[in-house]
CHARMM internal coordinates of N, CA and C (Angstrom, degrees):
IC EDIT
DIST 1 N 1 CA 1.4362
DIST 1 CA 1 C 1.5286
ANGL 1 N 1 CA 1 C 108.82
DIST 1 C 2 N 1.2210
ANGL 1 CA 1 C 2 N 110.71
DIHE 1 N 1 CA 1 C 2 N 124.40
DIST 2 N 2 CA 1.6474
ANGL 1 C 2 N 2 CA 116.97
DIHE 1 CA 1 C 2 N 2 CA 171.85
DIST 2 CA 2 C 1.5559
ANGL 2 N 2 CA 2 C 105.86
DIHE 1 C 2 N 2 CA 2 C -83.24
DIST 2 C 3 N 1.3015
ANGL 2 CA 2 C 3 N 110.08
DIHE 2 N 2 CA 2 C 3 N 132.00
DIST 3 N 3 CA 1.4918
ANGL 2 C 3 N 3 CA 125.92
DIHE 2 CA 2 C 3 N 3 CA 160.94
DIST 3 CA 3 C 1.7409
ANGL 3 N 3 CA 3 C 102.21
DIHE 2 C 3 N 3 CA 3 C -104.59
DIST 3 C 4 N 1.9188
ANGL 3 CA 3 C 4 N 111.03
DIHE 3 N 3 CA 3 C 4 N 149.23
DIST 4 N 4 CA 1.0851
ANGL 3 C 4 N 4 CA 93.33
DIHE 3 CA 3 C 4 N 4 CA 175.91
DIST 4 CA 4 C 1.8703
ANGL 4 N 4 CA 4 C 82.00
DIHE 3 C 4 N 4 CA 4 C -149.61
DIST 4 C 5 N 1.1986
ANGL 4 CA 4 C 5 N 116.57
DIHE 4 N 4 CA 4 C 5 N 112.26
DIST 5 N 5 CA 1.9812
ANGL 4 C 5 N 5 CA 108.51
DIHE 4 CA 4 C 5 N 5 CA 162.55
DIST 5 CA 5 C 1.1446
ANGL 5 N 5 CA 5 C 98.68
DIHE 4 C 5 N 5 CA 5 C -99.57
DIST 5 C 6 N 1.7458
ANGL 5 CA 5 C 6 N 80.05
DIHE 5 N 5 CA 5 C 6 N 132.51
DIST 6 N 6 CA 1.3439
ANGL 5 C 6 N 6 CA 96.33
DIHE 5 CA 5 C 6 N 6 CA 179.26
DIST 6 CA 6 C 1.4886
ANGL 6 N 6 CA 6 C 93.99
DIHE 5 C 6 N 6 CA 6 C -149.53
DIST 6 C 7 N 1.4374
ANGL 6 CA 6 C 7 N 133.71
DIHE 6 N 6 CA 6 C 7 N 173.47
DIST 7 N 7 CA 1.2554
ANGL 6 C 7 N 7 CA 136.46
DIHE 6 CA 6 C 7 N 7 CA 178.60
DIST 7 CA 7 C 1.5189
ANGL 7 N 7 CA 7 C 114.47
DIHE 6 C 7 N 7 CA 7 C -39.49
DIST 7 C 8 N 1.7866
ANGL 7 CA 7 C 8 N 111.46
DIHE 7 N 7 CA 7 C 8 N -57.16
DIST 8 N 8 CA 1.0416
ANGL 7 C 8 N 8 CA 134.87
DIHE 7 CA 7 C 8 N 8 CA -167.36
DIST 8 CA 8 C 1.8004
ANGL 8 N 8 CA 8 C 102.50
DIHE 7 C 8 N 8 CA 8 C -73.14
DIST 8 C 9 N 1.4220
ANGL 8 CA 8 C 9 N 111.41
DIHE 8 N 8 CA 8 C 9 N -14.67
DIST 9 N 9 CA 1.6166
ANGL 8 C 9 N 9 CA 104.12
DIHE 8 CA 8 C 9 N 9 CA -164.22
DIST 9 CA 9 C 1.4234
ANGL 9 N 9 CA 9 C 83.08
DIHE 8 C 9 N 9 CA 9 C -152.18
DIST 9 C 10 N 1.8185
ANGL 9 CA 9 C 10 N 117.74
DIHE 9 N 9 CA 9 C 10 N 94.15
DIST 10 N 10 CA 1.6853
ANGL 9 C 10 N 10 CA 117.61
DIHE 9 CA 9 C 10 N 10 CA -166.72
DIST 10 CA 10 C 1.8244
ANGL 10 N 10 CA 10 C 87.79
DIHE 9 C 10 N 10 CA 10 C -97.81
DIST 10 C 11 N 1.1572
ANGL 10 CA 10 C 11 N 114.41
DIHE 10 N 10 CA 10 C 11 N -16.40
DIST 11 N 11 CA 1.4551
ANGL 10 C 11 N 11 CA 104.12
DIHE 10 CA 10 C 11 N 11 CA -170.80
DIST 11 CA 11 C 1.3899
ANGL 11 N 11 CA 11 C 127.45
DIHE 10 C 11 N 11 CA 11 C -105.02
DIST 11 C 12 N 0.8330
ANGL 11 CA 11 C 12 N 127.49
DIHE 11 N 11 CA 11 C 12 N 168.00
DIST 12 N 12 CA 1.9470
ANGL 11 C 12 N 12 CA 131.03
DIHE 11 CA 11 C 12 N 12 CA 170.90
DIST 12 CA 12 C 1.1314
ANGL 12 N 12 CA 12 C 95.42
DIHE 11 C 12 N 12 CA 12 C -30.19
DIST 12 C 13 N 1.2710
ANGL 12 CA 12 C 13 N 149.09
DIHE 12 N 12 CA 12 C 13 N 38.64
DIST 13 N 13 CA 1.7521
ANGL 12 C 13 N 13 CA 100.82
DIHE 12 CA 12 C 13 N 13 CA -175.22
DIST 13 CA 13 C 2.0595
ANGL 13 N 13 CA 13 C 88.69
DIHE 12 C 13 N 13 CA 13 C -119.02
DIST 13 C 14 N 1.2258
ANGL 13 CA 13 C 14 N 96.73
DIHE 13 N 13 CA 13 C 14 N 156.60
DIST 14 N 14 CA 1.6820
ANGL 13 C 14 N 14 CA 123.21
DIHE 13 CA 13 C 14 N 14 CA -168.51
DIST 14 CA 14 C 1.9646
ANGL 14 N 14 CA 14 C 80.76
DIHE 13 C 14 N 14 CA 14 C -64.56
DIST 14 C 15 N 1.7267
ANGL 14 CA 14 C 15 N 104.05
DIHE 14 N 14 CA 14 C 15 N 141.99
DIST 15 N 15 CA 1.1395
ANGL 14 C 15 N 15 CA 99.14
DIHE 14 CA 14 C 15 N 15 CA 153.25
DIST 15 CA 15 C 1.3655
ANGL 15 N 15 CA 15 C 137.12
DIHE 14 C 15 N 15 CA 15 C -91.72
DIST 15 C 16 N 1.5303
ANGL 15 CA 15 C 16 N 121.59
DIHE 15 N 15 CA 15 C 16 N 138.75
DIST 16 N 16 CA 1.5241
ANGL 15 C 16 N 16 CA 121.00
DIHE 15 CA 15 C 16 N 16 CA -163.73
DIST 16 CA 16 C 1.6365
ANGL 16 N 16 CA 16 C 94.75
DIHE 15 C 16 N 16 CA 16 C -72.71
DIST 16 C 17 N 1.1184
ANGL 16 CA 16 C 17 N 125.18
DIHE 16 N 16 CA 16 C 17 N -42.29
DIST 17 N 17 CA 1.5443
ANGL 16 C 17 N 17 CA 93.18
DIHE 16 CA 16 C 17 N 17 CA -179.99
DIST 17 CA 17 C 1.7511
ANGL 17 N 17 CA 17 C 121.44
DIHE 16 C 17 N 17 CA 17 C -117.74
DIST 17 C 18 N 1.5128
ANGL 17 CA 17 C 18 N 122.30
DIHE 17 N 17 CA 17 C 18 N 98.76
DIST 18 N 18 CA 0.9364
ANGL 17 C 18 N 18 CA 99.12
DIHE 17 CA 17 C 18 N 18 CA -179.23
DIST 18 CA 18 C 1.1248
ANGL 18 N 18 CA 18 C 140.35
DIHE 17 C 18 N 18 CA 18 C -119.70
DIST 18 C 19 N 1.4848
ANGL 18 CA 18 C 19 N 105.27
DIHE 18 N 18 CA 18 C 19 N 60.64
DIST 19 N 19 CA 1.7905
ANGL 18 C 19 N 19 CA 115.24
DIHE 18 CA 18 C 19 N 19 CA -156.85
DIST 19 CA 19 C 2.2139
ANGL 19 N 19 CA 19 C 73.73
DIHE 18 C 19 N 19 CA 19 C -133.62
DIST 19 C 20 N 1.6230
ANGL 19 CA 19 C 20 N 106.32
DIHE 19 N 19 CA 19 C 20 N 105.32
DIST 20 N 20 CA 1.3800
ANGL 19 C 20 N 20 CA 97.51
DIHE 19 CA 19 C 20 N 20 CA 175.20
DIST 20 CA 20 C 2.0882
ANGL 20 N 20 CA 20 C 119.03
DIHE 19 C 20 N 20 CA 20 C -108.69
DIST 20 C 21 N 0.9607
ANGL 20 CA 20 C 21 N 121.07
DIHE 20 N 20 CA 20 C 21 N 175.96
DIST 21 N 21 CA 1.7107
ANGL 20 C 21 N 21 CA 106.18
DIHE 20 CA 20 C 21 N 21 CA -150.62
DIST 21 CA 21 C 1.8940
ANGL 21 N 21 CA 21 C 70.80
DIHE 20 C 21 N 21 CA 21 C -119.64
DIST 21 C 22 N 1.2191
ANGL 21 CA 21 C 22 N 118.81
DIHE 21 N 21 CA 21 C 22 N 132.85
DIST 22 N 22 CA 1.4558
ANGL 21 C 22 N 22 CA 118.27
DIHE 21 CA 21 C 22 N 22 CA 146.46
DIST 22 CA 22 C 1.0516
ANGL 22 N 22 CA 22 C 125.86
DIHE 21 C 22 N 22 CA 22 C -117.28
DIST 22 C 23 N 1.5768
ANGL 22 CA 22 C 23 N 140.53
DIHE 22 N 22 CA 22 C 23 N 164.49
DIST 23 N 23 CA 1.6680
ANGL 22 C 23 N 23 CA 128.34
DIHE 22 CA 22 C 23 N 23 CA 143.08
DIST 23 CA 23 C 1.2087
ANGL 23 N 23 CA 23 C 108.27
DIHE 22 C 23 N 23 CA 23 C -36.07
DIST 23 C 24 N 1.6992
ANGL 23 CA 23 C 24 N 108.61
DIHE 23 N 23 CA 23 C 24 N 142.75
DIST 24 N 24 CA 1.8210
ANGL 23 C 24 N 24 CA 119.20
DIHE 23 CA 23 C 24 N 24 CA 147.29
DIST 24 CA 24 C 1.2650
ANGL 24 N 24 CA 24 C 124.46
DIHE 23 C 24 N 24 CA 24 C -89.38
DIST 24 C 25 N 1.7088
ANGL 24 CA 24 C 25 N 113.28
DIHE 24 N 24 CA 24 C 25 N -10.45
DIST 25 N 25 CA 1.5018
ANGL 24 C 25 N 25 CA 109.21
DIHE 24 CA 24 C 25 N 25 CA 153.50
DIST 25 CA 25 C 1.5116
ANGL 25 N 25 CA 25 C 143.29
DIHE 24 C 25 N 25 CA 25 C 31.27
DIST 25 C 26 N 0.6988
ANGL 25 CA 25 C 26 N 135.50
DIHE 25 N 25 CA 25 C 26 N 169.37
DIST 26 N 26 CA 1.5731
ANGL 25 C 26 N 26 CA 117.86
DIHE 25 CA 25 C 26 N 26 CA 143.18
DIST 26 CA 26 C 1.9264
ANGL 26 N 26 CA 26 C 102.76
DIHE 25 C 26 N 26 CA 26 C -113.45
DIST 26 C 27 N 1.2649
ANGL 26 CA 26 C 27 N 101.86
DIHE 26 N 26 CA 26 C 27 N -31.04
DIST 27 N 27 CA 1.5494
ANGL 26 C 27 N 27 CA 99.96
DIHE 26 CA 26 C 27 N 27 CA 166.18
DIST 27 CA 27 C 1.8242
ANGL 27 N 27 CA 27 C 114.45
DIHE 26 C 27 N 27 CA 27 C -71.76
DIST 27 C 28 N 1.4535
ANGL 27 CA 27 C 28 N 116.99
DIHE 27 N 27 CA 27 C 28 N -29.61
DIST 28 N 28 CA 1.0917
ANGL 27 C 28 N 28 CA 127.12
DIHE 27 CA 27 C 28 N 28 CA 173.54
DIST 28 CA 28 C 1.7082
ANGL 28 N 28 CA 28 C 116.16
DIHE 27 C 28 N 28 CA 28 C -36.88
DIST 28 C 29 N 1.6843
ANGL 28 CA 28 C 29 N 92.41
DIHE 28 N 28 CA 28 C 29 N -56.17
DIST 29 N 29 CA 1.3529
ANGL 28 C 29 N 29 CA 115.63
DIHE 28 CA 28 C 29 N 29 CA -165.04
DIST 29 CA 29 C 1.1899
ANGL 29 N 29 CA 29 C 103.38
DIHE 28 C 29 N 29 CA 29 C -71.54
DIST 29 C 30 N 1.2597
ANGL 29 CA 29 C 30 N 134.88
DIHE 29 N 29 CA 29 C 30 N -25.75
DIST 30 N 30 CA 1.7130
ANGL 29 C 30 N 30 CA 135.87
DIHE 29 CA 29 C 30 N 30 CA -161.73
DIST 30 CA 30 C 1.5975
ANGL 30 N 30 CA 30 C 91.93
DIHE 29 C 30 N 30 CA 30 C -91.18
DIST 30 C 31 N 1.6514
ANGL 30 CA 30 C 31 N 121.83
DIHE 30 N 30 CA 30 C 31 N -38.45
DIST 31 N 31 CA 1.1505
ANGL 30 C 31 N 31 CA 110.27
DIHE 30 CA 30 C 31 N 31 CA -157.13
DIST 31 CA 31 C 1.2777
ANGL 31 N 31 CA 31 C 104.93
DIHE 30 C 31 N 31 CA 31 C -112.34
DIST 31 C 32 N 1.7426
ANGL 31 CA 31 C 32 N 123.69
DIHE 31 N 31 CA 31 C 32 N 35.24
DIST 32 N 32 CA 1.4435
ANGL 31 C 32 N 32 CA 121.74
DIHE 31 CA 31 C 32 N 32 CA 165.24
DIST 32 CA 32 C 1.6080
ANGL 32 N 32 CA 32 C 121.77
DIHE 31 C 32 N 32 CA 32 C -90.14
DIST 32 C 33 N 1.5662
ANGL 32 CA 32 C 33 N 94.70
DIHE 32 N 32 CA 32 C 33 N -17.71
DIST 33 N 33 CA 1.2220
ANGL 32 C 33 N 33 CA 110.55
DIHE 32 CA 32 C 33 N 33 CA 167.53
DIST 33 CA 33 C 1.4464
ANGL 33 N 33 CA 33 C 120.53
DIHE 32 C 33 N 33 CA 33 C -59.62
DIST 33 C 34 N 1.1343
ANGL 33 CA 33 C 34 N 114.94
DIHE 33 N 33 CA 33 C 34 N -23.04
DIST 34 N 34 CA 1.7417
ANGL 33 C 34 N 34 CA 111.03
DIHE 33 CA 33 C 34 N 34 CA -159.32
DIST 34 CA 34 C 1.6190
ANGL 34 N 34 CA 34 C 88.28
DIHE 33 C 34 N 34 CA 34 C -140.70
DIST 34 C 35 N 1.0183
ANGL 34 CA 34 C 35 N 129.37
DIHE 34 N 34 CA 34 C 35 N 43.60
DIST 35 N 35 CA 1.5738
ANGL 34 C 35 N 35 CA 111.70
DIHE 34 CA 34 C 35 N 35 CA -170.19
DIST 35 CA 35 C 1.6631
ANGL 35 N 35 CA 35 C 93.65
DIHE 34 C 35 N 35 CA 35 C -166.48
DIST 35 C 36 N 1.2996
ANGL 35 CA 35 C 36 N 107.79
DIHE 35 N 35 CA 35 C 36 N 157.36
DIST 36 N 36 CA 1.4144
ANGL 35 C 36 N 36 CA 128.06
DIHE 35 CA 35 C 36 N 36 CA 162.86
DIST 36 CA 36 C 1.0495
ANGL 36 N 36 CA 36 C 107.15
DIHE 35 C 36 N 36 CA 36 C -88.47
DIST 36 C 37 N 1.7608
ANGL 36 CA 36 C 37 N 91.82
DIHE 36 N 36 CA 36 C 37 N 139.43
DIST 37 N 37 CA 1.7201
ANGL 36 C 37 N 37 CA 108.35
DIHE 36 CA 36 C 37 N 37 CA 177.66
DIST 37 CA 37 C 1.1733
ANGL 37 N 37 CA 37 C 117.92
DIHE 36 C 37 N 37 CA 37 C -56.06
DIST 37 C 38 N 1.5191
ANGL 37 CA 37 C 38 N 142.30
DIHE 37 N 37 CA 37 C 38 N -179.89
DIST 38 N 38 CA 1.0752
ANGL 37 C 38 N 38 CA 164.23
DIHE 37 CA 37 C 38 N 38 CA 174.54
DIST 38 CA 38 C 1.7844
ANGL 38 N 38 CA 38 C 104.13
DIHE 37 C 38 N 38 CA 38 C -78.62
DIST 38 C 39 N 1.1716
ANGL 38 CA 38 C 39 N 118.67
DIHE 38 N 38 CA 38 C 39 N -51.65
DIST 39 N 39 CA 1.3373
ANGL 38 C 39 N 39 CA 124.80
DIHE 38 CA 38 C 39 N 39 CA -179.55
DIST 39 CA 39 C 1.6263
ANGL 39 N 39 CA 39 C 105.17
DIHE 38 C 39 N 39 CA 39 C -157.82
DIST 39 C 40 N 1.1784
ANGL 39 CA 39 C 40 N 106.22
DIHE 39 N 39 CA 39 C 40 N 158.17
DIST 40 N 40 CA 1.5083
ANGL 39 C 40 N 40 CA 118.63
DIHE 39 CA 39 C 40 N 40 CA -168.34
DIST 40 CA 40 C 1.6336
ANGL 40 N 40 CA 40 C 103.82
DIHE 39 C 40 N 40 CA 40 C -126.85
DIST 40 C 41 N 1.4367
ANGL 40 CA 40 C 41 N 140.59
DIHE 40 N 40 CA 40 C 41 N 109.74
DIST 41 N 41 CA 1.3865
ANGL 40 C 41 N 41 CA 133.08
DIHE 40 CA 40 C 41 N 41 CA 173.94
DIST 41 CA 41 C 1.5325
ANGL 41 N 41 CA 41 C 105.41
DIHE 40 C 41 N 41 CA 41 C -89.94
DIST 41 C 42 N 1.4539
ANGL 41 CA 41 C 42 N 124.62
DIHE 41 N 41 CA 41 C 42 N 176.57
DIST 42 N 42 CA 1.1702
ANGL 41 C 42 N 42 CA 150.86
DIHE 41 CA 41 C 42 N 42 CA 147.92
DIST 42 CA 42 C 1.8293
ANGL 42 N 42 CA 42 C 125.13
DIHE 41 C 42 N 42 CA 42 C -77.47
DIST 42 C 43 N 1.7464
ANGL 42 CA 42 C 43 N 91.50
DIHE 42 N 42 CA 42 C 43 N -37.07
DIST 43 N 43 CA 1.6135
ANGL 42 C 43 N 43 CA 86.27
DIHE 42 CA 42 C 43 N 43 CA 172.91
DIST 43 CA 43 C 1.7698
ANGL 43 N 43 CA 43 C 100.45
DIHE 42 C 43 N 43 CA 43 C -134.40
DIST 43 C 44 N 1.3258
ANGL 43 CA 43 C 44 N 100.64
DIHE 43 N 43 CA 43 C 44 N -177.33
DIST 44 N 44 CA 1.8512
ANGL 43 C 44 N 44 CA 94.11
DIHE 43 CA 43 C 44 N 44 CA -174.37
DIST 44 CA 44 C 1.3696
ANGL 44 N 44 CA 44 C 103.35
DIHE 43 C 44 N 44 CA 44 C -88.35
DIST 44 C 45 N 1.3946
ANGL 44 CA 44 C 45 N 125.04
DIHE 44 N 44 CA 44 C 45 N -36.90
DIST 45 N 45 CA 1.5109
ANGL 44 C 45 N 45 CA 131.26
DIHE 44 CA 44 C 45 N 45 CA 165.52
DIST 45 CA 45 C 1.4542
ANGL 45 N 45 CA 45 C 123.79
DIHE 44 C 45 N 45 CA 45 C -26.33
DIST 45 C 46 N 1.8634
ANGL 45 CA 45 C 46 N 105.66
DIHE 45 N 45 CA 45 C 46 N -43.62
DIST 46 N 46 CA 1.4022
ANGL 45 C 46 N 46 CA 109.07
DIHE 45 CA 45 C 46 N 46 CA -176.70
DIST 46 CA 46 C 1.6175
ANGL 46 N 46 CA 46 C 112.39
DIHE 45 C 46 N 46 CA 46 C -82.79
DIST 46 C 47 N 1.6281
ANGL 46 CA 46 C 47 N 115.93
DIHE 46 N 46 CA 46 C 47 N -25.17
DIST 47 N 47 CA 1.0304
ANGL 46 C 47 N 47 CA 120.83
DIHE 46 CA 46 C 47 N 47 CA -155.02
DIST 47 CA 47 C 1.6171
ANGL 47 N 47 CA 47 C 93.60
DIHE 46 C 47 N 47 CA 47 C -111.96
DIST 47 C 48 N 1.2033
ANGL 47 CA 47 C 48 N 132.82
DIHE 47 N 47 CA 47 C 48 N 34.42
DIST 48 N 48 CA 1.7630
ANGL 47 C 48 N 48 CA 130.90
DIHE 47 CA 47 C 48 N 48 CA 173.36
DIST 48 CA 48 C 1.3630
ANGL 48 N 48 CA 48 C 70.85
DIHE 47 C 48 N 48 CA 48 C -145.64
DIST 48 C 49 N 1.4892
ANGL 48 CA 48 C 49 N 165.26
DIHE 48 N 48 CA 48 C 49 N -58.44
DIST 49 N 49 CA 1.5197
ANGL 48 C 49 N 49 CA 139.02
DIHE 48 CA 48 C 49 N 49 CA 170.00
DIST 49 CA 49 C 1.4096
ANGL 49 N 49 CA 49 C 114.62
DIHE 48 C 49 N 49 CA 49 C -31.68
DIST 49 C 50 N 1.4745
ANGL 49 CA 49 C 50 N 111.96
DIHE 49 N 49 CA 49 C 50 N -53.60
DIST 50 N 50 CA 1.6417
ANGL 49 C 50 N 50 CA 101.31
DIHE 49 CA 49 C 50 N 50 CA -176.09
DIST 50 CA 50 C 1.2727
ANGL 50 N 50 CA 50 C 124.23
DIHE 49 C 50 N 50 CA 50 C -80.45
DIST 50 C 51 N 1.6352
ANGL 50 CA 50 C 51 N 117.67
DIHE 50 N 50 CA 50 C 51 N -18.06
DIST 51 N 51 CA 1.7078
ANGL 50 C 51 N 51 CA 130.35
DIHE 50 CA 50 C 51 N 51 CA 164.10
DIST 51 CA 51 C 1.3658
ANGL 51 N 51 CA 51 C 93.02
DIHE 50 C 51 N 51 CA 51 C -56.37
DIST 51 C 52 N 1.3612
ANGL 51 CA 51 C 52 N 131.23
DIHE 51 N 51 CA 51 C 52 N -51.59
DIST 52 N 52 CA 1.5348
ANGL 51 C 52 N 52 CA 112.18
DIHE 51 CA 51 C 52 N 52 CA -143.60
DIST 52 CA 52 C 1.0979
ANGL 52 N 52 CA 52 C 106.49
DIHE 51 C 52 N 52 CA 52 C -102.39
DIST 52 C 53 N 1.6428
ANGL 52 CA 52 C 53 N 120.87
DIHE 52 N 52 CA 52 C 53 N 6.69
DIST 53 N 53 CA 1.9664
ANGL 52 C 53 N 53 CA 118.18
DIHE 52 CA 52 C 53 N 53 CA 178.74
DIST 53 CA 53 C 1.2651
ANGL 53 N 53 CA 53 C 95.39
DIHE 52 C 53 N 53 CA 53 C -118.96
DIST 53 C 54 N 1.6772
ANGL 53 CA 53 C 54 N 114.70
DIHE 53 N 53 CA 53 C 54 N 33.20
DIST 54 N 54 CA 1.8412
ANGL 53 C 54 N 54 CA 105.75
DIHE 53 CA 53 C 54 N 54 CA 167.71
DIST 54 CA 54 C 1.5450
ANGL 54 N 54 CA 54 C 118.74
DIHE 53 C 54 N 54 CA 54 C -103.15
DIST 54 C 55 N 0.9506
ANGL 54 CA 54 C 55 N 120.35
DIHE 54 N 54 CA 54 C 55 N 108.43
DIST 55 N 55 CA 1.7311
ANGL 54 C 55 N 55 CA 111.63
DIHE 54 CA 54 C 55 N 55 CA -161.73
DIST 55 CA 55 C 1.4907
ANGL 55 N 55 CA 55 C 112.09
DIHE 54 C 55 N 55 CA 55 C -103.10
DIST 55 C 56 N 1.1612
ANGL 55 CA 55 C 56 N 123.63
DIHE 55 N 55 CA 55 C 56 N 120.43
DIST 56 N 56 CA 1.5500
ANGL 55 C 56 N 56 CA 130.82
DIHE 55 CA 55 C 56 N 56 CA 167.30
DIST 56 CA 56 C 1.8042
ANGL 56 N 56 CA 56 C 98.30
DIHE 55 C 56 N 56 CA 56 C 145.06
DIST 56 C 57 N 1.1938
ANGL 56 CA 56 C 57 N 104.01
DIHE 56 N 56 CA 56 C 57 N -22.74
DIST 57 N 57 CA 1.5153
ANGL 56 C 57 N 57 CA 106.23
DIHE 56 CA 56 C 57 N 57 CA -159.29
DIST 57 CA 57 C 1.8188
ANGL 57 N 57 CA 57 C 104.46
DIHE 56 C 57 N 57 CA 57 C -135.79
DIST 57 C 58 N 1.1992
ANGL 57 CA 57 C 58 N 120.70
DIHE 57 N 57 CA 57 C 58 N 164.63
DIST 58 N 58 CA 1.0891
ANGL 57 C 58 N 58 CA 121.05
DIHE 57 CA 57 C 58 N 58 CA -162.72
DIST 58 CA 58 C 1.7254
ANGL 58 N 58 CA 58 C 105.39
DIHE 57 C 58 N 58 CA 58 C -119.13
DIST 58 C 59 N 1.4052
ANGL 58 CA 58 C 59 N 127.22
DIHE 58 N 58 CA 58 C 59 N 148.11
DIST 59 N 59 CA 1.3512
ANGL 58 C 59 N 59 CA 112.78
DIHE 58 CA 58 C 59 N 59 CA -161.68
DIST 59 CA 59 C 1.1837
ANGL 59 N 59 CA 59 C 86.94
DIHE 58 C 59 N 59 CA 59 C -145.71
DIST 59 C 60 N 1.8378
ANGL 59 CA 59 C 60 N 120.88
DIHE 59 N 59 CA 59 C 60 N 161.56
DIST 60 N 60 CA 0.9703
ANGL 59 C 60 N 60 CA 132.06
DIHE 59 CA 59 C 60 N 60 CA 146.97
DIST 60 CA 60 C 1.5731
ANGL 60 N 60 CA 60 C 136.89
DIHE 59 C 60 N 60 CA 60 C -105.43
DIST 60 C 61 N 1.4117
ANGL 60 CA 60 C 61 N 125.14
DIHE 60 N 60 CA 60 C 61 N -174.76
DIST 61 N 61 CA 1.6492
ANGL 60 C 61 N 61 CA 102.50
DIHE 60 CA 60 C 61 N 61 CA 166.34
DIST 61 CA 61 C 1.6401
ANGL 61 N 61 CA 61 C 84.46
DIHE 60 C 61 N 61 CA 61 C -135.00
DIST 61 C 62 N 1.0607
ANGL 61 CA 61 C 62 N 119.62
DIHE 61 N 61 CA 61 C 62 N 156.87
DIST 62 N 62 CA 1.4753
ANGL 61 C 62 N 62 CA 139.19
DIHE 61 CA 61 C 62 N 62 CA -170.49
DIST 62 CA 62 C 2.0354
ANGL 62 N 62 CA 62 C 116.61
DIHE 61 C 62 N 62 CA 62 C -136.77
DIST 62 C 63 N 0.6805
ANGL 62 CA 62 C 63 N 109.59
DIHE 62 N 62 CA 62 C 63 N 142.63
DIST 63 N 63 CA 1.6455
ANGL 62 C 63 N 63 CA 115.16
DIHE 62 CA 62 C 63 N 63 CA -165.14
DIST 63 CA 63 C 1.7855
ANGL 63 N 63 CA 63 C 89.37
DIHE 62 C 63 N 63 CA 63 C -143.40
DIST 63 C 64 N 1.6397
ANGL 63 CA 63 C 64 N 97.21
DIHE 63 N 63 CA 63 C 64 N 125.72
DIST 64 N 64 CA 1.6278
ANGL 63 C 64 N 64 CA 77.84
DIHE 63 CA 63 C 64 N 64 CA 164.01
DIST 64 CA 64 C 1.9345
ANGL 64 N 64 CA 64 C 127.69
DIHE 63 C 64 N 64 CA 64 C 74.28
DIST 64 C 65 N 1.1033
ANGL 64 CA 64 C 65 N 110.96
DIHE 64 N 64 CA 64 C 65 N -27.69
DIST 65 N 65 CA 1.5775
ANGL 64 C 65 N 65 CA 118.44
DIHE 64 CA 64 C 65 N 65 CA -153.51
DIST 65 CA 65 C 1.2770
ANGL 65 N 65 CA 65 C 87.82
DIHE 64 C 65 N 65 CA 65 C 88.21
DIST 65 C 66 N 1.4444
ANGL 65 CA 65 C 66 N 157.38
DIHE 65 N 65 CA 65 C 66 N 70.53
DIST 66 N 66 CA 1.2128
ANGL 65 C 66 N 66 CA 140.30
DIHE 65 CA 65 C 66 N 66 CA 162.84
DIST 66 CA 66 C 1.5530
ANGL 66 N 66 CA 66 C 91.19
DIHE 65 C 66 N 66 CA 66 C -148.21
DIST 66 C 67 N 1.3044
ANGL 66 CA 66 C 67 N 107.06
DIHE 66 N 66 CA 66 C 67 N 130.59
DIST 67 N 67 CA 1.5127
ANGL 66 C 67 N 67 CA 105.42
DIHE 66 CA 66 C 67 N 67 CA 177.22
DIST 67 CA 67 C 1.4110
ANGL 67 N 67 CA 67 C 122.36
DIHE 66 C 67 N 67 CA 67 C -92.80
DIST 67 C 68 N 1.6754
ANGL 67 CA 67 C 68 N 135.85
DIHE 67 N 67 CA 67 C 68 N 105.17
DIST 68 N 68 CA 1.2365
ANGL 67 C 68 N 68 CA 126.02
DIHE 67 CA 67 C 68 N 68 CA -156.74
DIST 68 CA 68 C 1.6548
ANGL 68 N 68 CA 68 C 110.89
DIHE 67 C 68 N 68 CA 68 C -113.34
DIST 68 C 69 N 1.3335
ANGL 68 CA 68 C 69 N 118.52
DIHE 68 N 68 CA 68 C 69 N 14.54
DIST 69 N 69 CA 1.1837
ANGL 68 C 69 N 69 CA 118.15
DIHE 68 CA 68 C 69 N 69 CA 172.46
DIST 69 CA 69 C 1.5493
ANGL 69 N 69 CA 69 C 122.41
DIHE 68 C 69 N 69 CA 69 C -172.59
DIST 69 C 70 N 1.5155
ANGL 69 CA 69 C 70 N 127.87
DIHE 69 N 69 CA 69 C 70 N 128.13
DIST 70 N 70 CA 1.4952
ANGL 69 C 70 N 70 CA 117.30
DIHE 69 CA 69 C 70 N 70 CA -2.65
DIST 70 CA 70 C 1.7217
ANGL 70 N 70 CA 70 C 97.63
DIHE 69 C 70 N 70 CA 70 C -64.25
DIST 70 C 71 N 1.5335
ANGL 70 CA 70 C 71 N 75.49
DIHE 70 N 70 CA 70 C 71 N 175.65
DIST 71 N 71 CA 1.8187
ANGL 70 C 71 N 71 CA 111.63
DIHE 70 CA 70 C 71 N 71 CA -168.46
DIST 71 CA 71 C 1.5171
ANGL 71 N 71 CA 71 C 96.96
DIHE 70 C 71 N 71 CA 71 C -71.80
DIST 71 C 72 N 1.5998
ANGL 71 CA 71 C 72 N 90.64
DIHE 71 N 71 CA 71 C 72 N 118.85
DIST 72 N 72 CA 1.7379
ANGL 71 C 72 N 72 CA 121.51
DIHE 71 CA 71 C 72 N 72 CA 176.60
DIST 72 CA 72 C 1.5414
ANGL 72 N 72 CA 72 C 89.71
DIHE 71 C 72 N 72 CA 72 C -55.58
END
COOR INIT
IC SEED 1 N 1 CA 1 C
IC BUILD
């Protein structure tokens, strides 16, 4: 179960989505740290479908702070 406090979520509660889509950028990468994702999924299935049908730009999917797609 993912927990995440955050402004928007001050309490215990598990986050509903935690598979999030970022830029791969190189500005992407500087500003995932301090920035909201692009999109937030529930499962990784939905959220490596929407990384991989975005065309012009390059995306990631992240779990955790852990980047799980494409393969680190």
């Amino acid at each position: 179960m993912v927990k995440a406090l955050t402004p928007n979520n001050p309490t215990d509660e598990p986050d509903p989505a935690p598979f999030k889509v970022h830029l791969l950028t190189r500005a992407g990468r500087l500003m995932r740290a301090r920035s909201e994702p692009v999109r937030a999924f529930a499962t990784k299935d939905e959220a490596v479908r929407f990384a991989g049908r975005q065309l012009g730009e390059h995306y990631a999917v992240y779990h955790k702070d852990r980047k799980i797609w494409p393969a680190p």
